[in-house]
C-alpha positions in Angstrom: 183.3 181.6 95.6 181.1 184.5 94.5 179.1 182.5 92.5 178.1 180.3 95.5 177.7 183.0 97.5 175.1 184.0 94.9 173.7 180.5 94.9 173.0 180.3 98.4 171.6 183.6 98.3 169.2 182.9 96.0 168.3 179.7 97.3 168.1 181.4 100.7 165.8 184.1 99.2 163.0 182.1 97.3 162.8 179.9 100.7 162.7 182.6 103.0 159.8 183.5 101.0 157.9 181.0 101.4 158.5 180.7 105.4 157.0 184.1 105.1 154.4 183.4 103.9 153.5 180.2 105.7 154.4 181.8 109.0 151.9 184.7 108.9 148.9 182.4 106.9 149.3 180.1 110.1 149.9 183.1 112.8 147.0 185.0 111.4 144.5 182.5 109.0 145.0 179.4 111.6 145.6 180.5 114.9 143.6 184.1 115.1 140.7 183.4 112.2 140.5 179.5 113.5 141.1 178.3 110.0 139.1 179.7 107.3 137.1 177.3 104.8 134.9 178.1 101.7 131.8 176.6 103.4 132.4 177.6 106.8 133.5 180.9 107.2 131.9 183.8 107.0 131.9 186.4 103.9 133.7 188.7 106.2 136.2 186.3 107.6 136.7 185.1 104.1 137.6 188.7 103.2 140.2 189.0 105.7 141.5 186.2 104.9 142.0 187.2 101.2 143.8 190.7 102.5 146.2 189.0 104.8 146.6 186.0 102.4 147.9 189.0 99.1 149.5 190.6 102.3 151.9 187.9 103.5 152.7 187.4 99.6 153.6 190.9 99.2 155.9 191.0 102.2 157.3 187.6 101.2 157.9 188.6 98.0 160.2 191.7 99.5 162.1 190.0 102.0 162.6 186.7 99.7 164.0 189.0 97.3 165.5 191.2 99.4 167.8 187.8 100.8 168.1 186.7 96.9 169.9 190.6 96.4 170.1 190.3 92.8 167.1 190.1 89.7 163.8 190.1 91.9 161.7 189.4 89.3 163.6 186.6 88.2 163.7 185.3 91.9 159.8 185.9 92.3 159.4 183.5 89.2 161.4 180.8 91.3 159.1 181.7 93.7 156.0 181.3 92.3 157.2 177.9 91.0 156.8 176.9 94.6 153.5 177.5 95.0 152.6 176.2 91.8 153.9 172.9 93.2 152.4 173.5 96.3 148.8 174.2 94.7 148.8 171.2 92.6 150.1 168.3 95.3 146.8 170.0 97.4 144.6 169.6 94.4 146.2 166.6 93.4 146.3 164.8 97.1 142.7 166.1 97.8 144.3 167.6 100.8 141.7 170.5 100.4 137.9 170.3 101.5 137.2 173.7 99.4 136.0 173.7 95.5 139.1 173.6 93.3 138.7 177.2 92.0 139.1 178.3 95.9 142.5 176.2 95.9 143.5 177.8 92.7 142.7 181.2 93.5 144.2 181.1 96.3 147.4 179.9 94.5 147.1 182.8 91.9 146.4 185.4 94.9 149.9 184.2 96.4 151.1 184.5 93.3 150.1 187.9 92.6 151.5 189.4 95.9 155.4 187.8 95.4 155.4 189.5 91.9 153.8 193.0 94.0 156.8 192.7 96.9 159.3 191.2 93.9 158.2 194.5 92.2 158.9 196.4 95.1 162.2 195.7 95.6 163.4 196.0 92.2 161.9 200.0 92.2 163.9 200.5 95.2 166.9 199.2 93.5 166.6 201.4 90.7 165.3 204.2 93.1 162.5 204.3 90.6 158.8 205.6 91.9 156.5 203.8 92.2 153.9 206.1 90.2 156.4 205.9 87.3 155.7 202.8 85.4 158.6 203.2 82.3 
């Protein structure tokens, strides 16, 4: 029983994650910015975008793993698997207007942030500062 209770907990965790993340991109990058494209938006909407984008990552990253309980890295890898997946169906489908290295950096700035919050949490399980990096 413990074992599922891990299972779901983990499962729970890497897509909480992602719901994170998609909630706050739409909230903030749809709704407030109006969408943001390469070719349309300005430099300093593009900018903002970029913050809030490594922003809702980060936070993802925590909570996701936070939910998961045990082994954030390991759970942030899970993680990132789903936005790998994600990145290439939009590259793949063409479901993106924006040059492909926008779509992939994009992907890797998502990326980036879950390993920052996944990071996080494990320093606060081990009480370790973050300063200290042994």
């Amino acid at each position: 029983m413990r074992t599922l209770w891990s299972l779901c907990r983990s499962v729970a965790g890497v897509i909480g994650a992602y719901f994170v993340i998609v909630v706050v991109m739409i909230t903030v990058v749809d709704m407030a910015l109006g969408g943001v494209t390469w070719r349309e938006s300005t430099g300093a909407v593009l900018a903002l975008a970029a913050v809030v984008s490594v922003a809702s990552a980060v936070l993802g990253g925590y909570v996701g793993t936070r939910i998961a309980g045990k082994a954030p890295r390991l759970h942030a890898l899970a993680m990132i698997g789903i936005i790998a997946f994600d990145t290439t169906w939009i590259l793949v489908k063409g479901l993106d207007s924006d040059p492909v290295w926008v779509t992939i950096t994009a992907g890797a700035t998502l990326a980036l942030g879950l390993l920052i919050g996944a990071e996080l949490r494990a320093r606060q399980l081990t009480r370790q500062p973050l300063g200290d990096a042994g």
